[in-house]
C-alpha positions as CSV (number, residue, x, y, z in Angstrom):
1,X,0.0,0.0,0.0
2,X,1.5,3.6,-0.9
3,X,0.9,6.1,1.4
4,X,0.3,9.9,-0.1
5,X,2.4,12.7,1.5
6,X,0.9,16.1,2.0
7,X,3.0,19.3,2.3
8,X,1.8,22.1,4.8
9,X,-0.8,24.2,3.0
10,X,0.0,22.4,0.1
11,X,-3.7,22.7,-2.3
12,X,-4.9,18.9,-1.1
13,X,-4.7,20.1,2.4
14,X,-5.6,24.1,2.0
15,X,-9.2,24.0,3.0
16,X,-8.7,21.9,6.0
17,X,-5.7,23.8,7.1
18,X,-7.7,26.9,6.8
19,X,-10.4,25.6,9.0
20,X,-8.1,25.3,11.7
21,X,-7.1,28.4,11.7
22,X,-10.2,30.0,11.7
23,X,-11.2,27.7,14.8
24,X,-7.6,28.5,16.7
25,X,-8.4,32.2,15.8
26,X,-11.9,31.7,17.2
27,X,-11.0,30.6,20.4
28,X,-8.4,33.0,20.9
29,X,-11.1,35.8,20.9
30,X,-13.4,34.4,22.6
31,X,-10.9,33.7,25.2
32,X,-9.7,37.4,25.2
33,X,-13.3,38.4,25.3
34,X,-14.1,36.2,28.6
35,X,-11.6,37.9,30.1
36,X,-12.7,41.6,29.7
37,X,-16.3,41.0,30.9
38,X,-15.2,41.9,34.3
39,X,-13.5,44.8,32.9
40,X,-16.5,46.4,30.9
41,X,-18.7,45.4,33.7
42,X,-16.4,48.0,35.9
43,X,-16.8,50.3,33.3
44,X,-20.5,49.9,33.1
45,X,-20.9,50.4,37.0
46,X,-19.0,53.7,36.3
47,X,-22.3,55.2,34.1
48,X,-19.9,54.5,31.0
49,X,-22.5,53.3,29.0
50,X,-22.1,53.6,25.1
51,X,-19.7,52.2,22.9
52,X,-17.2,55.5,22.5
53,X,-17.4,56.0,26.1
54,X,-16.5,52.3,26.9
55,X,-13.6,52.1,24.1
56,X,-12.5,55.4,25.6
57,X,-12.4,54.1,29.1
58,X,-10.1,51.0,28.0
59,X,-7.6,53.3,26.3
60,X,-7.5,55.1,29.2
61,X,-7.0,52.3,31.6
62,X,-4.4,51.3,29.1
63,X,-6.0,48.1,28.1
64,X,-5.1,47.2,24.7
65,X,-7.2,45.2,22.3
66,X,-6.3,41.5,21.2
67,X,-4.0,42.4,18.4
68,X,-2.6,45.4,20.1
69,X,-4.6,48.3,18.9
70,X,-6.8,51.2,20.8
71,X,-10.3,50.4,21.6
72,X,-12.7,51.3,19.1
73,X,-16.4,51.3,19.1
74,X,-16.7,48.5,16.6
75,X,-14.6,46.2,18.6
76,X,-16.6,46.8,21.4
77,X,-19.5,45.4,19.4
78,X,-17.7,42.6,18.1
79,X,-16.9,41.6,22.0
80,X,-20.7,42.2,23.2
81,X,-21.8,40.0,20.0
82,X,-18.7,37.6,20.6
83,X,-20.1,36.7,24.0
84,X,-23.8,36.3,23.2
């Protein structure tokens, strides 16, 4: 019996290496995400209440998104959808 080699993202293995990614990168956020919800529950007891004001409070409190970046409205919303 031959066995067939495949190379790393080679194009008979592109679409399942691809999926793997996208589920590493998945959990990686939502991981990051479960971990501010105590955070922007702080910042909600504070009256901080829409998106601007919570991204500003987080760039003030120096906490950086998951790539490194400021805190911007939209990924606030991607969080608060991220979560349920």
């Amino acid at each position: 019996m031959q066995h067939r080699r495949f190379q790393v993202g080679s194009a008979q293995n592109l679409n399942h290496a691809g999926s793997l990614g996208r589920v590493a990168a998945a959990c990686a956020a939502d991981e990051f995400a479960s971990g501010l919800i105590p955070v922007i529950q702080a910042i909600r007891a504070t009256r901080a209440l829409t998106l601007a004001s919570m991204a500003r409070e987080l760039n003030v409190r120096g906490i950086r998104s998951a790539r490194g970046g400021n805190g911007t409205t939209r990924r606030i919303a991607a969080g608060r959808r991220r979560r349920g």
